[in-house]
C-alpha positions in Angstrom: -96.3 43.0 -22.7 -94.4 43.5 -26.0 -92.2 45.7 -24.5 -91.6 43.5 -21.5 -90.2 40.8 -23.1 -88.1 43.1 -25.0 -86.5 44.6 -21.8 -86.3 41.0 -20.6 -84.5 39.8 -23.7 -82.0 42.7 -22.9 -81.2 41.7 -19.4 -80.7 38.3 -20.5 -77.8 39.1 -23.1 -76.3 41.5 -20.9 -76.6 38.9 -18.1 -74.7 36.5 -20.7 -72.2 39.2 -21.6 -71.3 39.5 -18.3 -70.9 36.3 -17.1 -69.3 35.4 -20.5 -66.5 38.5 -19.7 -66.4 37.0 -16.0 -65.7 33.4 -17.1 -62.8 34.7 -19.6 -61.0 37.1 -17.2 -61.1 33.6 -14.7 -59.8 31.6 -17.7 -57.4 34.2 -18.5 -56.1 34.8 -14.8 -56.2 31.0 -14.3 -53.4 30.6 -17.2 -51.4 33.5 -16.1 -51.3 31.8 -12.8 -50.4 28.3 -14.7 -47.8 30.0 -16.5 -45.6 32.3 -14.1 -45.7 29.1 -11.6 -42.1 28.0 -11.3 -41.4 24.4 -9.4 -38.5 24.5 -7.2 -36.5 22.2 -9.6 -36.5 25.5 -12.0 -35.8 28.2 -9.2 -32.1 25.9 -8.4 -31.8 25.8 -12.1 -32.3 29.6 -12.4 -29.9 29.9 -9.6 -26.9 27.4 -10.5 -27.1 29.0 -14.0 -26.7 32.2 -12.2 -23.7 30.9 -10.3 -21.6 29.7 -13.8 -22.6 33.0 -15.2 -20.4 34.8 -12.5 -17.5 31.5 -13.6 -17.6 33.1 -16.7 -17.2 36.9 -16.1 -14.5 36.9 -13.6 -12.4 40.4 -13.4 -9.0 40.2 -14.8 -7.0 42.5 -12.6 -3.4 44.6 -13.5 -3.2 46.6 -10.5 0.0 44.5 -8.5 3.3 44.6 -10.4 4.7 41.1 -8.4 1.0 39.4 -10.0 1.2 41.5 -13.0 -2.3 40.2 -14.6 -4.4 37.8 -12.6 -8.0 36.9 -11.1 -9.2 36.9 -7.5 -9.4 33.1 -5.9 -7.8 31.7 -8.7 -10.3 32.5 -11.6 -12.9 30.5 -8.9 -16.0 32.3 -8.0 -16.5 32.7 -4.0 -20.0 30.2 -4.2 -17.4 26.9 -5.1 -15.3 27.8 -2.3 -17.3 27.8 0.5 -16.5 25.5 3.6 -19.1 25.2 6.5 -16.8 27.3 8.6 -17.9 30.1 7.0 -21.7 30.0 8.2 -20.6 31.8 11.6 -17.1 32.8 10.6 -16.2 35.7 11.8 -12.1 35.9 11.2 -11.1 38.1 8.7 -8.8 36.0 6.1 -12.2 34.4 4.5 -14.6 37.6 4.8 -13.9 38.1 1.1 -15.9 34.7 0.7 -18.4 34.8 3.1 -19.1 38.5 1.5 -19.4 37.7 -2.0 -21.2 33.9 -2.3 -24.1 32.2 -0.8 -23.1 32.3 2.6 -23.9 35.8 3.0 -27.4 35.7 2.0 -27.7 32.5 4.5 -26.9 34.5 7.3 -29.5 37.0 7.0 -31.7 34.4 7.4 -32.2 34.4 11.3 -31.7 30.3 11.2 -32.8 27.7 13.9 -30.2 25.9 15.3 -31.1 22.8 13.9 -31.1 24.8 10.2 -27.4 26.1 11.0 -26.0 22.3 11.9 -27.6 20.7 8.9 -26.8 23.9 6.7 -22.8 23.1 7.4 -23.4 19.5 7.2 -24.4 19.9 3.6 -21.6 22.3 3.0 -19.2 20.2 4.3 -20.4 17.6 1.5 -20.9 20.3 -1.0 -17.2 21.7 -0.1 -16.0 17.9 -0.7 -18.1 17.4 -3.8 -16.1 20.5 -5.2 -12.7 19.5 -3.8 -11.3 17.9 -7.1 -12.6 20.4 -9.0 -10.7 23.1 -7.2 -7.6 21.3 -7.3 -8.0 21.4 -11.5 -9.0 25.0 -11.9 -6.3 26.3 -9.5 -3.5 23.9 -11.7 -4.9 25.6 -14.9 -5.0 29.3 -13.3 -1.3 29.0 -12.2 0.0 27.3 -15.6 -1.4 30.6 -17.2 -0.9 32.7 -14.6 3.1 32.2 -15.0 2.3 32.7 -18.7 0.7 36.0 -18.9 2.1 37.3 -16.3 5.6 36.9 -18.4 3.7 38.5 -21.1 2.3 41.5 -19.5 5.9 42.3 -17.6 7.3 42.3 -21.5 4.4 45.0 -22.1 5.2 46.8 -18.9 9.0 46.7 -19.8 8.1 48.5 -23.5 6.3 51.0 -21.5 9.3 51.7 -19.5 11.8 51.9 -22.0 9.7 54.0 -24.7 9.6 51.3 -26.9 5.3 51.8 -26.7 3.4 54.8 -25.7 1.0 54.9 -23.0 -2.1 54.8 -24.9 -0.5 51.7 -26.7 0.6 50.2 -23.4 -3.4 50.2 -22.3 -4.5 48.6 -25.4 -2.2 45.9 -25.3 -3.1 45.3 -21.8 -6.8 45.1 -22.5 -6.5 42.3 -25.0 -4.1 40.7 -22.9 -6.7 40.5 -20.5 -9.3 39.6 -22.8 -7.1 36.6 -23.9 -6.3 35.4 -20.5 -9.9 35.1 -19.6 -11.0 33.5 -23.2 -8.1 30.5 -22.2 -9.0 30.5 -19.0 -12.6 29.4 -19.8 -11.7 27.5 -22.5 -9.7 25.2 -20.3 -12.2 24.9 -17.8 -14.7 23.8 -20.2 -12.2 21.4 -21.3 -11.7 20.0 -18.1 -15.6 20.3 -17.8 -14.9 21.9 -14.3 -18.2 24.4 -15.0 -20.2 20.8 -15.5 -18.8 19.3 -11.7 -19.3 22.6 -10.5 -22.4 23.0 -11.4 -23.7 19.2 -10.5 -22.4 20.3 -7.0 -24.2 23.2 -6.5 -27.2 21.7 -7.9 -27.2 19.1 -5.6 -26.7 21.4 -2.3 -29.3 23.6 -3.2 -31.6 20.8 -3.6 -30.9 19.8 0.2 -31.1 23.4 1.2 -34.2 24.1 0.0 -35.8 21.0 2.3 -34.1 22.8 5.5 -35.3 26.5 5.0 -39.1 27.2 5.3 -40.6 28.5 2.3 -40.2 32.1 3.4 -36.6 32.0 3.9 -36.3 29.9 0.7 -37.5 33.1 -0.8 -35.8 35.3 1.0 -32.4 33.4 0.2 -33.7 33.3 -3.7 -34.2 37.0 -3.8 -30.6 37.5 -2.1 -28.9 35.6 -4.4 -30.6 36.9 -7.4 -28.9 40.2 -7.0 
């Protein structure tokens, strides 16, 4: 009898062992759950943060002697320069945009109809809510635009007369692109045209994510991301 009650005591605190490990795993998986959730309002964050990122690493390019140093679209990133055209555009003068923004992971979407109409309709608003914007940063790119490009044809000249050597020539060109894109930024943070930017895109992928279904939501997430 002795001896029973001792085996019984043992089932019991192996009993409570287990159901105390069983309870913390739940507890444990339960705050995992709680704390890898992300709303909506924090995936557009995620994503318009993404988008000013790319605003701020734009290529500075030396490989056309009439540009002599310059950006692609202005120093603008493809996803602020989208127009609701480009949703089914097919020509070949705005593949360049369709290619690298927003657009492209839109149409791998296999959208309803009624998704592709109100998908331009917001772009048309998004395109409009961007407009002045646009107009700024391109006024800023082609004041110093004309500047460095006079300053990278004087480089290019010392390179031609022997004034610098090659390896000289290159290092002089990599600060001048350095310094190109610093102003560049610095202007548009002036002008806050990251801030509009940024409202803009906020605000479309807000409306987007009520037309997608939650599977192409994620699918469109996951496309962007990369």
């Amino acid at each position: 009898m002795f001896q029973k009650r001792i085996n019984m005591k043992k089932v019991y605190r192996i009993s409570f062992i287990l159901l105390f490990a069983a309870l913390t795993t739940f507890s444990g998986c339960k705050k995992q759950n709680e704390t890898t959730t992300v709303s909506p309002e924090d995936e557009i964050i995620a994503l318009t943060d993404k988008a000013i990122t790319v605003m701020d690493s734009q290529e500075v390019y030396t490989d056309d002697t009439d540009q002599g140093i310059y950006m692609k679209n202005d120093g603008i990133p493809a996803d602020f320069l989208v127009e609701e055209t480009d949703l089914e555009g097919k020509d070949t003068l705005r593949q360049k945009i369709r290619d690298h923004s927003f657009i492209a992971c839109l149409r791998g979407l296999n959208l309803t109809e009624t998704q592709v109409y109100e998908i331009k309709q917001d772009i048309k608003v998004y395109r409009e809510c961007n407009e002045k914007a646009v107009q700024r940063a391109k006024a800023i790119y082609r004041d110093l635009h004309e500047k460095y490009k006079a300053k990278y044809k004087r480089i290019y000249a010392a390179l031609q007369d022997g004034s610098i050597s090659k390896e000289k020539f290159k290092t002089l060109v990599a600060e001048l692109k350095i310094e190109f894109r610093r102003e560049v930024k610095s202007l548009q943070l002036k002008e806050k045209l990251q801030e509009a930017f940024k409202n803009c895109f906020r605000v479309f992928l807000k409306d987007l994510h009520s037309i997608l279904t939650e599977r192409q939501w994620n699918a469109f997430k996951e496309c962007y991301k990369r």
